[in-house]
N, C-alpha and C positions, 0 to 999 in steps of 0.2 A: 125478621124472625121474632120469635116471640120473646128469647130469652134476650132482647135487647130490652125490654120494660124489667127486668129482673132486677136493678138497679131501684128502680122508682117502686118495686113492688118491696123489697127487701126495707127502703129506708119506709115508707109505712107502716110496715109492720113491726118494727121496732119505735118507731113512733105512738105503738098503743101501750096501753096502763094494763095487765104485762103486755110485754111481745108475744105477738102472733107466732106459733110456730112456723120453720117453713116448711115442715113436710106435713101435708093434710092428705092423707089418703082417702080417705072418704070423700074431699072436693074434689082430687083428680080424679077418680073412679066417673064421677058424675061428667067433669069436664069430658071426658076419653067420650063417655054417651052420647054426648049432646055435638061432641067434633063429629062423630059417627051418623049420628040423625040428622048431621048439616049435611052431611057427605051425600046420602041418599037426597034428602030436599035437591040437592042443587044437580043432580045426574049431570054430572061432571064425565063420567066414562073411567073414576075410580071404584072397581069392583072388590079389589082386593081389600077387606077392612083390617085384617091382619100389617100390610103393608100401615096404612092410615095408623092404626095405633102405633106401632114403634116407630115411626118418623114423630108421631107427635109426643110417645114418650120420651126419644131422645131429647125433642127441645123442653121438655118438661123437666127433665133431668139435668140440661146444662144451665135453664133456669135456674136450679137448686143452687149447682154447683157453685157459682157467681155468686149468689144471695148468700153461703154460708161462708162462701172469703170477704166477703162488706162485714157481714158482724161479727168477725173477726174485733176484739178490743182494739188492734195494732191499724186497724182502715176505719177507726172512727171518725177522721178528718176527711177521708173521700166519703163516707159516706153522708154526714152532714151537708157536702158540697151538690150531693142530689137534689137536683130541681127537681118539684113536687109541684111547683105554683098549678101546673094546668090538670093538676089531679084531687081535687078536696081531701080523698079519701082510698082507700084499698078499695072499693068497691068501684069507683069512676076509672082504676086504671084496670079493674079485670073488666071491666065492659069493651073497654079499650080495646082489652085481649081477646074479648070473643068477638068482638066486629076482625080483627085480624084475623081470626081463625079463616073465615070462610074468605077473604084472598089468600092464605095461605095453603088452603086448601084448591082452589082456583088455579097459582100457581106451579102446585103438584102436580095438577092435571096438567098445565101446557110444559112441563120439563118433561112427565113421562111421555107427551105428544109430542115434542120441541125435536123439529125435522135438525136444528143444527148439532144435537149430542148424539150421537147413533150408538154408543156405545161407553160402558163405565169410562174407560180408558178416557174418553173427551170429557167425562163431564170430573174425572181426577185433575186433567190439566186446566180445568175453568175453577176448579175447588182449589188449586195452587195459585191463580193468579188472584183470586178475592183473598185468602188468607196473608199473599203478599201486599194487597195493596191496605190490610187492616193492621198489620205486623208495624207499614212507615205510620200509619196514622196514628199508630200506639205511641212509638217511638215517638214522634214528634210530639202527644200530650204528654209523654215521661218528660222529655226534656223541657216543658215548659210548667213541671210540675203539676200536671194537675189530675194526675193519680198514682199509683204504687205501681210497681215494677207486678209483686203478687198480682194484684188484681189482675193487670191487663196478660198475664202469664195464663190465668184461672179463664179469663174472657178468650183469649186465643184457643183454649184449649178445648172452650163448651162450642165454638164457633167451629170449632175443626170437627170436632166429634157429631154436629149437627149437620156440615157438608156433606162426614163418609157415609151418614145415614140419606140424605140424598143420592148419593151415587152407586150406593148397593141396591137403589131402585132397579138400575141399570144392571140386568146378568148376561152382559153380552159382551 
């Protein structure tokens, strides 16, 4: 998902002489276009761009969410602890994000296709067992210190909120 770079996108932008804002409207606008004009390029057999937009503003959105608990003053030390080494720059990790776009575009299309969820109901029970197996994975970086309670609270939360928006793909 996208808003797993939120992290590396967030300590960059605070790494500039000022900080970046994190809400850029006029970039997402353009980003939402360009997911949109991928979406046709690749006739993938998503028609709905309606759908396409609010799945990708949700992870845009929990991108946010995440990025504005890192610069928080109190998560200065988790965010310092962001590896950046394989990113120069802001610019090398949204490239990052736009080459993701179109699998995660790709992968919408085989969940709305994906003969094993036939219904929201399954793809709720496969969104509880990824939120459980990310909940021990928290837990066990809490306990070996090496983030906030906050944060991985805030990352649960954008993780979750990005799931429901795949399974209200599902109205059946």
């Amino acid at each position: 998902m996208r808003f797993h770079r939120a992290p590396i996108v967030i300590r960059l932008k605070m790494a500039q002489s000022p900080p970046k804002p994190i809400d850029d409207p006029q970039r997402e606008e353009k980003l939402l276009q360009n997911i949109l004009r991928k979406n046709r390029e690749l006739q993938n057999g998503i028609l709905d761009e309606n759908l396409i937009m609010n799945f990708f503003v949700s992870q845009i959105e929990a991108g946010k969410m995440l990025q504005r608990e890192l610069s928080l003053p109190e998560n200065k030390k988790e965010l310092e602890s962001i590896s950046i080494k394989d990113y120069p720059s802001l610019d090398a990790v949204r490239d990052d994000i736009n080459i993701l776009d179109e699998s995660i575009l790709n992968e919408l299309a085989n969940t709305l296709n994906n003969k094993n969820i036939h219904s929201k109901k399954e793809c709720l029970k496969s969104k509880n067992v990824i939120l459980t197996r990310e909940w021990k994975r928290s837990s066990e970086m809490n306990k070996k210190g090496e983030n906030t309670v906050n944060v991985e609270i805030v990352r649960m939360k954008a993780l979750k909120d990005c799931l429901d928006k795949v399974c209200d793909l599902f109205n059946f």
